[in-house]
C-alpha positions as CSV (number, residue, x, y, z in Angstrom):
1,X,-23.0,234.1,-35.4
2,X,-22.1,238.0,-36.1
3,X,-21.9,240.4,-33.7
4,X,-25.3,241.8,-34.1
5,X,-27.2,238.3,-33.5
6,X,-25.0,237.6,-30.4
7,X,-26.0,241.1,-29.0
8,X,-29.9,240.1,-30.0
9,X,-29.5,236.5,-28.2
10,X,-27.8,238.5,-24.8
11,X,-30.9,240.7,-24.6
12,X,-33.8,237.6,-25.1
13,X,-31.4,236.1,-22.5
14,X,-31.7,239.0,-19.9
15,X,-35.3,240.5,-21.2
16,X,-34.7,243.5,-22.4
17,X,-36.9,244.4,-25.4
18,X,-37.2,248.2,-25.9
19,X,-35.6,249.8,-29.1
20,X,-33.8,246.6,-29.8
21,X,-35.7,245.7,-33.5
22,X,-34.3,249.1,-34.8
23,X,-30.7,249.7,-33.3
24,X,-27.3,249.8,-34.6
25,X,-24.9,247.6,-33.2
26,X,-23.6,250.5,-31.3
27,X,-26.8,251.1,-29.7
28,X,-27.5,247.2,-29.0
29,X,-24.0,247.3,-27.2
30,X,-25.0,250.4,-25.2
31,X,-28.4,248.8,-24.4
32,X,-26.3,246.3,-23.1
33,X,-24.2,248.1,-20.9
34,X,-27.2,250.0,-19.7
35,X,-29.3,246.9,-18.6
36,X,-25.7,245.8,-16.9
37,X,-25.1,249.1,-14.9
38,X,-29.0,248.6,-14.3
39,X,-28.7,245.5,-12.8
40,X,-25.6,246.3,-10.8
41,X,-27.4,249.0,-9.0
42,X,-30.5,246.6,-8.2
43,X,-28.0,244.4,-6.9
44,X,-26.6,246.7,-4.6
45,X,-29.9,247.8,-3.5
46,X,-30.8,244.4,-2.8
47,X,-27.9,243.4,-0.3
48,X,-28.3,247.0,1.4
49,X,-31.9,245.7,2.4
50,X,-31.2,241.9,2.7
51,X,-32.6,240.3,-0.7
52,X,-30.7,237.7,-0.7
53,X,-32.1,235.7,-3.7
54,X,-33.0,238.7,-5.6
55,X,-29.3,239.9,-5.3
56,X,-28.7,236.5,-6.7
57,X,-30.6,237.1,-9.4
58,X,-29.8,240.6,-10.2
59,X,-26.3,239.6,-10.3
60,X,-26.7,236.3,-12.5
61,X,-28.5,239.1,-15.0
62,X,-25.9,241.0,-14.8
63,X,-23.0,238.0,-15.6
64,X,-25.1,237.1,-18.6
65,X,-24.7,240.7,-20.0
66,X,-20.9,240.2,-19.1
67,X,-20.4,237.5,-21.3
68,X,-22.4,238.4,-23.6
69,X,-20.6,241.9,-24.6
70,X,-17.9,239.5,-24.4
71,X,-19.1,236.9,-26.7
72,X,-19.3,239.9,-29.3
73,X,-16.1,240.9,-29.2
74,X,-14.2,240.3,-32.4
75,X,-10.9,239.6,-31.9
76,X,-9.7,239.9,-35.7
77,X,-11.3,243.4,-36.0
78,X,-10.8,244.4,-32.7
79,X,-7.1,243.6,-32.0
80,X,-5.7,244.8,-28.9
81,X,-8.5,246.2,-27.5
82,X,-10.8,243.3,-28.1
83,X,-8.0,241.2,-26.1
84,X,-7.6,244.1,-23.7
85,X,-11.6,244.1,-23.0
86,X,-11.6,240.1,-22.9
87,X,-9.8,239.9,-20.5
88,X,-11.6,242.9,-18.4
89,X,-14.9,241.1,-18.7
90,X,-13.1,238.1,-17.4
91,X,-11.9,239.8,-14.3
92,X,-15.5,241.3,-13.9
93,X,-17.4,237.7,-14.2
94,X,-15.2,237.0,-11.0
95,X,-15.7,240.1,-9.4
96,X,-19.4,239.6,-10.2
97,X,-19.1,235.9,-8.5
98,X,-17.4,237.5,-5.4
99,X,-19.8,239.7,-4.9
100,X,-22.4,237.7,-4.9
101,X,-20.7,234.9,-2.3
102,X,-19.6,237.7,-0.2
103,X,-22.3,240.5,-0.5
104,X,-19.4,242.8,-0.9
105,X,-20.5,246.6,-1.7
106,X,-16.9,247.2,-2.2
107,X,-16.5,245.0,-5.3
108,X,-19.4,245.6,-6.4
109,X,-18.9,249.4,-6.6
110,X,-15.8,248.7,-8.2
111,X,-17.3,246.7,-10.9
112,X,-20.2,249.4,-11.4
113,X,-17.5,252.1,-11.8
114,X,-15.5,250.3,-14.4
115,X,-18.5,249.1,-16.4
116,X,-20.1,253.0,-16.3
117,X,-16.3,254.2,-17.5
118,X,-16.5,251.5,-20.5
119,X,-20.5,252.4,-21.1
120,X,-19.7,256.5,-21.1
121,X,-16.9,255.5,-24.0
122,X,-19.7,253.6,-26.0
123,X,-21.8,257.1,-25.9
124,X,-19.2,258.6,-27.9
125,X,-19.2,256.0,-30.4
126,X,-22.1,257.7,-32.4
127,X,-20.0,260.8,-32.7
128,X,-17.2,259.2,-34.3
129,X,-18.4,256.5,-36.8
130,X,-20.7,257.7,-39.2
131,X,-24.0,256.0,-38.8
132,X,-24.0,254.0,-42.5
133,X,-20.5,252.0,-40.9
134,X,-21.5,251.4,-37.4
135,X,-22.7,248.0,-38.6
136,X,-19.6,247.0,-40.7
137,X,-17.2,249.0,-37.7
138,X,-18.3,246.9,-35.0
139,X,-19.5,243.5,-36.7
C-alpha cells in the first residue's frame, strides 16, 4: 500500500473527511497532524473537566493518527529521518498510553509540543517541493 492510500485508510479510520479527495500527500500528512494536535487538545480538555471516557477516546483517536503517519513512513526514501521519526512516533504511542492511564497534563503537553514542532515543519513542505513532485517526494 503507497503512502497516499495508507494516509486515506488513517483518516476513514479517525473520520476526518474535509479536503481529503483533492490533497497532495503533503497536505494529507498535514491533515493528519492537524486532526492529531486536534485531538490532543480535546484530550486535555477532557481530563481538566473529568471526561474520563471521552479522554479515552480522544486519545485512542489520537494513537491511530500516530501510527498511522508512522505506517507511511518510507524507510527506503526517507533514510535517516524516516528511522529518526519511527522511532519518535514510537516514544509518542507510549507517551500517548501514559497519559491516558495516568491523566498526566504534563505528558500530554509534552507530546502536543513535539507533534505541533513536527506539524509547523510539514507547513513548509509546500515551499520547498514544487507541487508536480510532492506525490513522487513523499510516496
Amino acid at each position: 500500500m503507497n503512502m497516499r492510500q495508507r494516509a486515506l485508510a488513517s483518516y476513514g479510520d479517525v473520520k476526518v473527511s474535509t479536503g481529503v479527495a483533492g490533497a497532495d500527500n503533503v497536505q494529507l500528512i498535514q491533515m493528519l497532524f492537524d486532526g492529531l494536535i486536534e485531538s490532543l487538545a480535546t484530550a486535555k480538555g477532557q481530563i481538566e473537566r473529568g471526561m474520563i471516557e471521552e479522554k479515552s477516546k480522544s486519545l485512542a483517536r489520537a494513537g491511530r493518527i500516530v501510527v498511522g503517519l508512522q505506517g507511511a513512513l518510507d524507510f527506503d526514501k526517507g533514510g535517516d529521518i524516516a528511522r529518526n521519526l519511527n522511532d519518535l512516533y514510537s516514544y509518542v504511542t507510549r507517551r500517548l498510553f501514559h497519559v491516558n492511564a495516568h491523566n498526566d497534563l504534563e505528558a500530554l503537553r509534552e507530546v502536543h509540543n513535539l507533534m505541533a514542532e513536527i506539524r509547523s515543519a510539514w507547513a513548509m513542505v509546500p515551499q520547498l517541493v514544487p507541487p508536480s513532485q510532492r506525490k513522487a517526494a513523499i510516496n
